[in-house]
C-alpha positions as CSV (number, residue, x, y, z in Angstrom):
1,X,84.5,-22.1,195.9
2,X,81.0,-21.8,196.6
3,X,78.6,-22.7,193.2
4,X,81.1,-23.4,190.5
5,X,84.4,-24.0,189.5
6,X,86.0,-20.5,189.2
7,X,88.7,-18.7,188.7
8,X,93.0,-20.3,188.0
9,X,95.4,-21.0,190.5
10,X,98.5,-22.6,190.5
11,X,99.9,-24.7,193.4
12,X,99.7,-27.1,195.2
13,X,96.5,-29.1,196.9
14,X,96.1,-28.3,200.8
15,X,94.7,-30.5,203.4
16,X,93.0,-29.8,206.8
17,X,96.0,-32.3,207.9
18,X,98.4,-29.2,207.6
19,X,96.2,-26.9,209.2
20,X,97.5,-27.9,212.8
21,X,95.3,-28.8,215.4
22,X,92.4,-26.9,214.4
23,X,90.5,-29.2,212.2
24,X,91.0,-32.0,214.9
25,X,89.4,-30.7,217.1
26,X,86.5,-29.7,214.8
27,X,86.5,-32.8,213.7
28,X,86.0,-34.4,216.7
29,X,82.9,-32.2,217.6
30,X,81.5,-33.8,214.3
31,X,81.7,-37.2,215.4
32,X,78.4,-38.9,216.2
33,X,77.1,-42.2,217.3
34,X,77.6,-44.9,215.2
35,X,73.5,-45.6,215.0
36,X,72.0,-44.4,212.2
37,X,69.1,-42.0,211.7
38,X,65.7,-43.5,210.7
39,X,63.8,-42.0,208.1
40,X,61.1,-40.2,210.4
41,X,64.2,-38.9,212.1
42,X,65.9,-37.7,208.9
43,X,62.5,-36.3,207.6
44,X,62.7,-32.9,209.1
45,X,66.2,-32.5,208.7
46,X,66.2,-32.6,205.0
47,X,62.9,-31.3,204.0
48,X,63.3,-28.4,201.7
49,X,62.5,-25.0,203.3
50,X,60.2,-22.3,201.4
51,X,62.0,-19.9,199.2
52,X,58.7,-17.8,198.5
53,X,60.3,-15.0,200.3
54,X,64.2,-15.3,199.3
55,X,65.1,-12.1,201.8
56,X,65.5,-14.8,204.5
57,X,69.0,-15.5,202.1
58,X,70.0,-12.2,202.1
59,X,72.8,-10.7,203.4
60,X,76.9,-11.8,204.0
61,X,77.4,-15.4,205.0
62,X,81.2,-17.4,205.1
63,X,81.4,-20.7,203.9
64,X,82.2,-23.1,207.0
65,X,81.5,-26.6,206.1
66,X,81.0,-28.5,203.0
67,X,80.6,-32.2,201.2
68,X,80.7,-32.9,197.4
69,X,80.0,-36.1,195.9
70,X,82.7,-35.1,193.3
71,X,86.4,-35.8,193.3
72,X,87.1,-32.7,190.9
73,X,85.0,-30.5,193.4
74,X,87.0,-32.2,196.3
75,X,90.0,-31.3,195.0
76,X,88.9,-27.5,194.3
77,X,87.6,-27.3,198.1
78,X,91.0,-28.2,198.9
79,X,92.2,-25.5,197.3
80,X,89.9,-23.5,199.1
81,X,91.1,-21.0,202.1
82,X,88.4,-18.9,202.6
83,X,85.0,-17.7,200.7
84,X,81.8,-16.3,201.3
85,X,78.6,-14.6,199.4
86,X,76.5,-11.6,199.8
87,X,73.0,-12.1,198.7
88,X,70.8,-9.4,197.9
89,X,67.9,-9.1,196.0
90,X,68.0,-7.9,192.0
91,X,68.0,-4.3,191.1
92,X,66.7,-5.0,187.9
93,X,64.5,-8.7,187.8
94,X,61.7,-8.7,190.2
95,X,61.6,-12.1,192.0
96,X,65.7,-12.9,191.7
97,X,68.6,-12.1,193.7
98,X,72.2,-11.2,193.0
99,X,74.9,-13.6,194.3
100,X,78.1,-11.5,195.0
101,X,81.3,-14.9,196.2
102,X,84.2,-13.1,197.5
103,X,86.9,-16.5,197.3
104,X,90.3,-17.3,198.2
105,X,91.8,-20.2,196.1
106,X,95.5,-21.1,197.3
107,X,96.4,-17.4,198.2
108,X,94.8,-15.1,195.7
109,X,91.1,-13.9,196.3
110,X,88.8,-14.1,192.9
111,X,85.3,-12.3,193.0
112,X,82.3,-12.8,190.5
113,X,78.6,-11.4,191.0
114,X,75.5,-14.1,189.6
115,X,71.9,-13.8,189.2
116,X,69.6,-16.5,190.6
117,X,66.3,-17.7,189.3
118,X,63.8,-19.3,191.3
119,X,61.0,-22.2,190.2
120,X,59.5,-23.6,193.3
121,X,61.8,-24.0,196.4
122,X,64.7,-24.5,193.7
123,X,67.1,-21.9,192.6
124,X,68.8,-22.1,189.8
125,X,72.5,-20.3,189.0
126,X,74.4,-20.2,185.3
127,X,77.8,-20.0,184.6
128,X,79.6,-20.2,181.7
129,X,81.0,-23.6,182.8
130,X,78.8,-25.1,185.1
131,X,74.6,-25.1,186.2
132,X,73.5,-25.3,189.7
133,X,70.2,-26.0,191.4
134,X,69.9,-25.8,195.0
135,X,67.2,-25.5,197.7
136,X,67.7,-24.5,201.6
137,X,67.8,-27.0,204.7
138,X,66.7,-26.1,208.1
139,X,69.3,-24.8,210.2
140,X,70.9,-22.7,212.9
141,X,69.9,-19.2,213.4
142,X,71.9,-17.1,211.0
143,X,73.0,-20.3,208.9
144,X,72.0,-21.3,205.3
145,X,72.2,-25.0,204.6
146,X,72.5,-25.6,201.0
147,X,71.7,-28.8,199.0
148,X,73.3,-28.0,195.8
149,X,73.2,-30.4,192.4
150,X,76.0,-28.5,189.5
151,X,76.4,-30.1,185.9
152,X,80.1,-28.7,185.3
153,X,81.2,-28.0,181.8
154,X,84.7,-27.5,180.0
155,X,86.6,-29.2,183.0
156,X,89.2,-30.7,181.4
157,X,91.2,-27.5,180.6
158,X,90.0,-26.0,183.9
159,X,91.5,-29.3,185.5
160,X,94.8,-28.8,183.1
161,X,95.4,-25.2,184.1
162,X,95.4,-25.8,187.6
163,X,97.8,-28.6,187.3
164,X,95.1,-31.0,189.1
165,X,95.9,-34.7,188.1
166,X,92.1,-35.9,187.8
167,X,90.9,-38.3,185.7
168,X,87.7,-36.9,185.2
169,X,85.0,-36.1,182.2
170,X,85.1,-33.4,180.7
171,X,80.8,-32.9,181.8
172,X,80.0,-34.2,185.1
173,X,77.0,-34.0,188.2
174,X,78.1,-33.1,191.1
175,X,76.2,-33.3,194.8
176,X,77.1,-31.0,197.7
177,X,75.7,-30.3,200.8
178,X,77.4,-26.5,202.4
179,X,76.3,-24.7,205.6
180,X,77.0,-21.0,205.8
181,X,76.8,-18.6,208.5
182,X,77.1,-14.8,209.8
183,X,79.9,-15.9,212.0
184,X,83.0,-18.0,211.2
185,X,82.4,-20.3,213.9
186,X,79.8,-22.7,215.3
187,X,78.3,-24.1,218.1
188,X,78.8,-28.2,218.9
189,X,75.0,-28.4,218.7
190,X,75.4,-26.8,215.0
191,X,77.7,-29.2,213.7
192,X,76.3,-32.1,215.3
193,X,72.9,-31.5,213.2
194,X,74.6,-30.1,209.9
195,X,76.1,-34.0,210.7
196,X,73.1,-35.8,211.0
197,X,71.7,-33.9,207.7
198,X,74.8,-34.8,205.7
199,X,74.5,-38.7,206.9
200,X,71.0,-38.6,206.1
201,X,71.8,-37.1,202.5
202,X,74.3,-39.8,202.1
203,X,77.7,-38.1,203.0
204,X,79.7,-40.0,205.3
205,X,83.4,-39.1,206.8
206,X,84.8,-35.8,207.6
207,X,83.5,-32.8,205.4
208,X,85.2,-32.0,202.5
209,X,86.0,-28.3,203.6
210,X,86.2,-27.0,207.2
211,X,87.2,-23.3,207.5
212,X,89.9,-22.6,209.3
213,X,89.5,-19.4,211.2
214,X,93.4,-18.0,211.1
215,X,92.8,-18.2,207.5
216,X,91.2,-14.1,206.3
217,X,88.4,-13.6,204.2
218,X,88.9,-11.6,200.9
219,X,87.4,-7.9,201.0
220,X,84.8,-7.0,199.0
221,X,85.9,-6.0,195.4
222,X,89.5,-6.8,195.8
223,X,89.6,-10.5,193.4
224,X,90.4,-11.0,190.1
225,X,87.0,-10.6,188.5
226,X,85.7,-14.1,186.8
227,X,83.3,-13.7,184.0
228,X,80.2,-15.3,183.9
């Protein structure tokens, strides 16, 4: 659940509570002092990193930690088990790249392919029911932090379908913060300054979505297709 909201499954919500002791512990190496940054020291943290080149996005990354300001999008990363993208540049627009998300919702893995625009250090993605502008954060070597603002559409039905009891408009703005790497782990030092850029953002608490590593990514191709 990486852009948008995507693809139907029915069931119920899961919560990093049921995962065992895993997400304790992760959680834990997330914890920080209780003094807050100052803005010089949240400065370079969350200034917005050049996209005049966008190879430095390409390639496969797995979704690993994420915030939303949203309690629809909350409740969609808790439906969450696994997802990651492949970015790769366009074979037919000069100057965009092709978004390939390879998720697993609650069991079953759903796959959809997106072309993204650039204006700026902004990049823009459309889907039929949702738009999302986001820009890149500094962060750990082969990690992508993305700062991502989505107007979602049509929720309602989406909302009904999945048997999600929301109260929620049917249009909405949503703010997320989500790091992505190569790997499908990281490094204390990692988390402790994906932290410190999420408090300086504004999130507080535990993240939203923590990937669990016993949970298995989706191969390539083998989801439900979701339209754009």
């Amino acid at each position: 659940m990486f852009f948008f909201l995507a693809g139907v499954v029915e069931g119920k919500l899961k919560r990093c509570d049921d995962i065992q002791g895993w997400c304790v512990s992760y959680r834990s190496a997330l914890v920080l002092s209780s003094s807050a940054l100052t803005p010089e020291e949240c400065k370079p943290l969350v200034t917005p990193l050049s996209m005049e080149d966008p190879s430095v996005m390409y390639g496969r990354v797995n979704f690993l930690l994420g915030y939303t300001s949203h309690d629809v999008y909350k409740a969609f990363l808790n439906l969450t088990d696994s997802s990651w993208v492949k970015i790769s540049a366009s074979p037919v627009r000069s100057g965009e790249v092709v978004m390939l998300q390879e998720n697993r919702m609650n069991g079953t893995c759903m796959t959809s392919t997106t072309n993204v625009t650039f204006e700026g250090n902004t990049a823009t993605v459309e889907m039929a029911n949702s738009t999302s502008s986001f820009y890149l954060l500094p962060s750990c070597d082969g990690c992508l932090v993305f700062v991502i603002n989505s107007t979602a559409r049509n929720t309602k039905r989406l909302l009904k379908l999945l048997k999600i009891d929301i109260d929620a408009s049917d249009e909405f703005v949503a703010h997320s913060l989500y790091l992505l790497g190569k790997e499908s782990t990281l490094k204390e030092p990692e988390l402790e300054h994906f932290k410190q850029q999420a408090t300086c953002l504004g999130f507080s608490g535990d993240p939203d979505f923590i990937y669990n590593p016993e949970k298995s990514f989706c191969a390539e191709g083998e989801g439900i297709k979701i339209p754009n």
